[in-house]
C-alpha positions, -999 to +999 in steps of 0.1 A: -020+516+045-026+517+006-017+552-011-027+558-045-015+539-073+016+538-100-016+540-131-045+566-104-036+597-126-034+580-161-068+583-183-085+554-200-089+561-240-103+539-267-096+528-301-114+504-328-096+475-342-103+447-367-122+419-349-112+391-376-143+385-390-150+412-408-162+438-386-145+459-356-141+461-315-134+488-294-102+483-268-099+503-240-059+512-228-041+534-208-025+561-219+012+567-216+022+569-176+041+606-180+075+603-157+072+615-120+084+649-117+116+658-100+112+655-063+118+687-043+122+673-011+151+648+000+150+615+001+141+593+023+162+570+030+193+551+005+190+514+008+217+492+002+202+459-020+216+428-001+208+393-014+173+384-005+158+418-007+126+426-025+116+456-037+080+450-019+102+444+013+121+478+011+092+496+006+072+481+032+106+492+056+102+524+049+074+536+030+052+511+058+032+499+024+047+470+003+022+482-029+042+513-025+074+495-044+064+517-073+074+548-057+108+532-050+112+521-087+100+555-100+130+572-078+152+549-089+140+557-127+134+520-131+114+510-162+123+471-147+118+471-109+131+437-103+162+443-115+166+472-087+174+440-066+192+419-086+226+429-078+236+429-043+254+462-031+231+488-057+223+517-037+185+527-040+167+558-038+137+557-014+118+586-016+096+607+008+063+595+010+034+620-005+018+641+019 
C-alpha cells in the first residue's frame, strides 16, 4: 500500500546558474513544500515513542504503509522526523489516513 507522496503536489521550476566556465546551466528544484493544512478530522491514534521505535515502524502500525512516516512527521509539525523518536516517552500525533 503506497499513498501519494510528502513532494506529489509540489511543482518542478527552473533557474540558470553560472556553470564555471564561462557560460550557464539550467537546475531544476522543487518549490517550497507549503505546510499541510489543519486536519478536520481526529486523529488517529497518539503513540507513545519507546526506545527502539522508528518513525517507519509507527506508521507502518497504523497507517499499514511505512513510506507513510511523512504523514506522521507532518502531524507532529516535524521539520526533523528522526528526532520524533529520539526521546523515549514523546507523545506523537498519528493522523487519519486520506480518504
Amino acid at each position: 500500500m503506497t499513498g501519494p507522496g510528502r513532494y506529489d503536489d509540489v511543482d518542478v521550476a527552473t533557474t540558470e546558474v553560472p556553470d564555471g566556465i564561462g557560460g550557464t546551466r539550467e537546475v531544476r528544484y522543487l518549490r517550497r513544500r507549503r505546510p499541510p493544512a489543519t486536519p478536520t478530522l481526529p486523529p488517529l491514534a497518539h503513540h507513545r515513542v519507546a526506545d527502539d521505535d522508528r518513525l517507519d515502524l509507527i506508521a507502518s502500525r497504523y497507517l499499514g504503509d511505512p513510506l507513510a512516516s511523512w504523514r506522521v512527521a507532518d502531524a507532529n509539525a516535524a521539520l526533523d522526523p528522526q528526532e520524533l523518536t529520539a526521546a523515549p516517552g514523546v507523545v506523537l500525533t498519528v493522523p487519519t489516513p486520506e480518504a
